[in-house]
KETOR-688399 format. One record per residue (C-alpha): x, y, z; residue number from 1; chain. Coordinates in nm, 2 decimals. Layout:
<nodes>
((X Y Z) NUM A)
...
</nodes>
This chain:
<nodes>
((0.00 0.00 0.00) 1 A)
((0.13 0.33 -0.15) 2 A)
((0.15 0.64 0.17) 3 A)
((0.07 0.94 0.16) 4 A)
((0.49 1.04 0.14) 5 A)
((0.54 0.79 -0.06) 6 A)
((0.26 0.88 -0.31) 7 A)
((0.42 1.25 -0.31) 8 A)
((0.75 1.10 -0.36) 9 A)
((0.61 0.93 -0.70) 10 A)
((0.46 1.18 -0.80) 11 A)
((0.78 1.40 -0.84) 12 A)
((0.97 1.18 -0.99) 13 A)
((0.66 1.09 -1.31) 14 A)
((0.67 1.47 -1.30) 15 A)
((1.04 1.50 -1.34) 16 A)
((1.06 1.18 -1.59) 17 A)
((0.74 1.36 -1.78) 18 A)
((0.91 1.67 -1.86) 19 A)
((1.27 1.54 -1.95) 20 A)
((1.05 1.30 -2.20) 21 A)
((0.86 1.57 -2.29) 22 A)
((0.98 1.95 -2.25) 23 A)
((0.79 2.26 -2.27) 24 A)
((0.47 2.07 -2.32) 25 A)
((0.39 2.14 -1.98) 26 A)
((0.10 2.44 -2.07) 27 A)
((-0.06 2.26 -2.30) 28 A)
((-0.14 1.97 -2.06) 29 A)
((-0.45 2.02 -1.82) 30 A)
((-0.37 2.09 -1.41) 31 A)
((-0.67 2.07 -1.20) 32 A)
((-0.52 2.33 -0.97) 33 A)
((-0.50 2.57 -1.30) 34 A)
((-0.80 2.52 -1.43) 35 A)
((-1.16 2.51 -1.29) 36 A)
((-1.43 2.28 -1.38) 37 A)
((-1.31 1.98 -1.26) 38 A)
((-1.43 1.69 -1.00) 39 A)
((-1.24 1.39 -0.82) 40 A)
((-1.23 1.10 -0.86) 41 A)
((-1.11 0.75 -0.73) 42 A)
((-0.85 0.60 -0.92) 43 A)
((-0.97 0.28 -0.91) 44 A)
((-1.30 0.40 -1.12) 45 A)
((-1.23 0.22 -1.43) 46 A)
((-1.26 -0.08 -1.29) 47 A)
((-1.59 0.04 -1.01) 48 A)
((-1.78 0.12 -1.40) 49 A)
((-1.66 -0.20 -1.58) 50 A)
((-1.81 -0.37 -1.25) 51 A)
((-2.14 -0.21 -1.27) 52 A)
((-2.15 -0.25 -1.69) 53 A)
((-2.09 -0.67 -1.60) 54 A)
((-2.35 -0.62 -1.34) 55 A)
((-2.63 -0.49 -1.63) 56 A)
((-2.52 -0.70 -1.88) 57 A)
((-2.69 -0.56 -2.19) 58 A)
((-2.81 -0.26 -2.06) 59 A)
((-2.47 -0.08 -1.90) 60 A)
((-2.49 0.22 -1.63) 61 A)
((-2.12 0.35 -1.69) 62 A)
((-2.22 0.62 -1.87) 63 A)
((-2.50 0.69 -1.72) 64 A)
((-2.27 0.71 -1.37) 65 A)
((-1.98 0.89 -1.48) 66 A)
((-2.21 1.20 -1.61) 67 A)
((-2.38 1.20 -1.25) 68 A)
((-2.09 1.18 -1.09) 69 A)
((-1.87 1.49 -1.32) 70 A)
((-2.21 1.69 -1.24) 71 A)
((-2.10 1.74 -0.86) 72 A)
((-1.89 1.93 -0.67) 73 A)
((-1.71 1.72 -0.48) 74 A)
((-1.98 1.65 -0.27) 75 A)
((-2.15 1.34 -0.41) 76 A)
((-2.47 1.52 -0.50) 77 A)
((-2.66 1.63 -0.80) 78 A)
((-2.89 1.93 -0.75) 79 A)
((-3.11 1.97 -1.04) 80 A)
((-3.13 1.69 -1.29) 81 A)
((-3.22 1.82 -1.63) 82 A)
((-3.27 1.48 -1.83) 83 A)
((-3.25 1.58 -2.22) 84 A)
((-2.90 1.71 -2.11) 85 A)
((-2.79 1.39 -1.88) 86 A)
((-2.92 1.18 -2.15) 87 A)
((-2.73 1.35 -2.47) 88 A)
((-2.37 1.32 -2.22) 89 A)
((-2.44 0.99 -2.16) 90 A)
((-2.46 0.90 -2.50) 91 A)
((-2.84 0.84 -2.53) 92 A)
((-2.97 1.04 -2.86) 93 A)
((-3.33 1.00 -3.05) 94 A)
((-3.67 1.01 -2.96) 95 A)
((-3.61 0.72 -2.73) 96 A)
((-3.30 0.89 -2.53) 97 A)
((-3.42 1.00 -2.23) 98 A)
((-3.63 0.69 -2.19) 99 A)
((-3.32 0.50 -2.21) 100 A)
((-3.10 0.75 -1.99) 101 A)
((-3.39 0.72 -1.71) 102 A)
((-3.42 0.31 -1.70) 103 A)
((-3.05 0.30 -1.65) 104 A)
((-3.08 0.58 -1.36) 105 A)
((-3.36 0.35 -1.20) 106 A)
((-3.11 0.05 -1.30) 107 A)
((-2.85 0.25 -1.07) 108 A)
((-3.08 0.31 -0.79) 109 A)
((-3.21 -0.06 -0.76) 110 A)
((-2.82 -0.12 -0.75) 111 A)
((-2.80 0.09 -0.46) 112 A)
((-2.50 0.31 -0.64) 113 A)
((-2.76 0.60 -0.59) 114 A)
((-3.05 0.71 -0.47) 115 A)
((-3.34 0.98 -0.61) 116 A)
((-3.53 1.24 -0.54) 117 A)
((-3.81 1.44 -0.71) 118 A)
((-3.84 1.79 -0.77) 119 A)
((-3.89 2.04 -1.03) 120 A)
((-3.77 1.84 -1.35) 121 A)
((-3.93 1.53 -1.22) 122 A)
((-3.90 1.21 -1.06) 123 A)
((-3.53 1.21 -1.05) 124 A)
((-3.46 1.62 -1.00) 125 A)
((-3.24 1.52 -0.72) 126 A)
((-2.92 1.23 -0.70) 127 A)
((-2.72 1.13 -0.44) 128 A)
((-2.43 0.89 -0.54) 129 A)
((-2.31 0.66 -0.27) 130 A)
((-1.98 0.57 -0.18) 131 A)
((-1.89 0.33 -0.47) 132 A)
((-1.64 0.15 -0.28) 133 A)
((-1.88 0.08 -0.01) 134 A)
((-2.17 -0.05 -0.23) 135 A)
((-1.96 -0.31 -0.40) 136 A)
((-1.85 -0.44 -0.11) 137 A)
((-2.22 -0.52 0.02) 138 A)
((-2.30 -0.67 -0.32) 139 A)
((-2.01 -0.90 -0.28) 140 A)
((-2.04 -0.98 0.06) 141 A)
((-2.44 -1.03 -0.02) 142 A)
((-2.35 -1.22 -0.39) 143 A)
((-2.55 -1.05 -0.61) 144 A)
((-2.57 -1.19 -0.92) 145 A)
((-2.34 -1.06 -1.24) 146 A)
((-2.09 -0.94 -0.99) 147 A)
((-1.79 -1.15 -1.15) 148 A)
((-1.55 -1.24 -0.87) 149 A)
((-1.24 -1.18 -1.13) 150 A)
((-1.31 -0.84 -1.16) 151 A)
((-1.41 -0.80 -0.78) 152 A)
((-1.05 -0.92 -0.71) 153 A)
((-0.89 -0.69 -0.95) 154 A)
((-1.05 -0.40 -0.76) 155 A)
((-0.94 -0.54 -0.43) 156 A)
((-0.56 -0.58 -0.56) 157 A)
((-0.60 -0.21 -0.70) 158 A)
((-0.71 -0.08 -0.37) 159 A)
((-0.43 -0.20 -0.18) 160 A)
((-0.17 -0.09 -0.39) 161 A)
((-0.33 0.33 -0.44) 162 A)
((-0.46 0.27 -0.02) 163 A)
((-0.85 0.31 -0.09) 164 A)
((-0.88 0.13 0.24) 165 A)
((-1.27 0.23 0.25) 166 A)
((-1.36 -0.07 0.05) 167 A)
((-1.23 -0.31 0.33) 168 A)
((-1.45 -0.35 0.62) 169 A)
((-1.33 -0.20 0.97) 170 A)
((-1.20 -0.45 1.21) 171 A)
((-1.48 -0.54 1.45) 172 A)
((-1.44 -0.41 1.80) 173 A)
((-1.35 -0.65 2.09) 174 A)
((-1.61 -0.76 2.29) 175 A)
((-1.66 -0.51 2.62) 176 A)
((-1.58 -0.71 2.95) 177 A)
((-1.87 -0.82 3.14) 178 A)
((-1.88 -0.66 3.49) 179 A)
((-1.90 -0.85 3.80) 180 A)
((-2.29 -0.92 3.95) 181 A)
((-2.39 -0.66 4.17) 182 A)
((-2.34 -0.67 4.52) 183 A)
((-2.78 -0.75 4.70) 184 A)
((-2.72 -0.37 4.85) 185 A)
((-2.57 -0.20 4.53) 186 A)
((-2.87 -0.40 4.33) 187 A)
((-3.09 -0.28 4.53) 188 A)
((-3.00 0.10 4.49) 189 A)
((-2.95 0.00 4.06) 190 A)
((-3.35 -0.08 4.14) 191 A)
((-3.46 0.23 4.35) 192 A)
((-3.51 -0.01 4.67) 193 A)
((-3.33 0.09 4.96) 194 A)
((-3.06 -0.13 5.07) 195 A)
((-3.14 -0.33 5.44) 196 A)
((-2.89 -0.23 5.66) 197 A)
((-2.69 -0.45 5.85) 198 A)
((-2.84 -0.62 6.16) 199 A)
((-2.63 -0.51 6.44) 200 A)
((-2.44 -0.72 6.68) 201 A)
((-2.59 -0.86 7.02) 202 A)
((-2.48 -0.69 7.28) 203 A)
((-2.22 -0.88 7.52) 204 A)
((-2.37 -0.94 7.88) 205 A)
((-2.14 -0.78 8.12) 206 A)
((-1.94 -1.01 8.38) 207 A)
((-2.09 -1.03 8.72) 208 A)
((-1.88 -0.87 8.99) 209 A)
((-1.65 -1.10 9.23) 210 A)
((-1.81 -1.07 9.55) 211 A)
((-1.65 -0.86 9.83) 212 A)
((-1.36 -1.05 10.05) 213 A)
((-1.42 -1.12 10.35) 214 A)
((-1.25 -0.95 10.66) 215 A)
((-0.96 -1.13 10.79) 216 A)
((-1.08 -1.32 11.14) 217 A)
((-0.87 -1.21 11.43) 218 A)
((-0.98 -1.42 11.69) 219 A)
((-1.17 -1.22 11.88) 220 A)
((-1.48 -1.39 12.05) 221 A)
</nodes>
């Protein structure tokens, strides 16, 4: 798994190995930190939309996705859906185009890779697209069907190696100790039932005093 240094460190030295390769070239390239316009994205999405196409096998989402997802922000949500342009960016033309463009945004929902909201353009004015990582991981752990394990493996040996640990599953916790029982007096307190108090000793009878010695006889009559 590639850190955070060490991804730095990389990325200095493509940059260094880029420019002696090619020189000067460098302005006519695109810089997101130039240029505005621009969304992130994982890098293992190539194989997240070949995934999904194998998943709707005749009918693939990957278009479909990838203009949802270069429609945000950064923040994983679509405001207002306008469908005759989502359809004509993902590739869906002709009478028929938004028709097609909304069964494979209904396709993507029942997938769980989004869900919808209506509102002023319709059914679907609103999208929210979920954590791609995480919803692949539940359909593998849940075996959906078309999910090709090949593929699923490639993703996993991808994610190691850029450190997209969010599509592993968090260690579980250890389970908490279980505390002693509770003492009759501290459960009855826990229960809102005064404790008894303790029965106190008997008390010890005193000794009886020696009796008095008698005087000394002298002989007197």
């Amino acid at each position: 798994m590639v850190s955070v240094r060490e991804g730095g460190a990389i990325a200095k030295k493509q940059l260094a190995l880029r420019d002696h390769l090619w020189p000067g070239l460098a302005p006519f390239l695109w810089d997101r930190k130039a240029h505005k316009g621009f969304t992130t994205i994982p890098k293992t999405m190539p194989l997240i939309l070949r995934i999904m196409d194998e998943m709707t096998k005749g009918a693939p989402v990957s278009s479909t996705y990838m203009t949802l997802w270069c429609s945000t922000w950064d923040n994983g949500f679509v405001q207002v859906i306008k469908p005759s342009e989502m359809a004509f960016a993902s590739g869906f033309g002709g009478q028929r185009g938004e028709h097609t463009w909304a069964a494979r945004m209904k396709k993507l929902e029942e997938l769980q890779f989004i869900s919808l909201k209506a509102g002023k353009a319709g059914p679907m004015t609103h999208a929210l697209i979920h954590n791609p990582h995480l919803i692949l991981r539940w359909h593998h752990d849940n075996k959906t069907p078309g999910l090709m394990e090949a593929s699923f493996n490639a993703l996993v040996a991808l994610a190691l190696e850029v450190g997209a640990m969010d599509l592993f599953p968090a260690p579980a916790p250890p389970p908490a100790p279980v505390p002693p029982p509770p003492s009759a007096s501290a459960a009855a307190v826990a229960f809102g039932t005064p404790p008894v108090p303790p029965v106190p000793p008997a008390p010890v009878a005193a000794a009886a005093p020696p009796p008095p010695a008698r005087p000394a006889d002298d002989g007197a009559a």
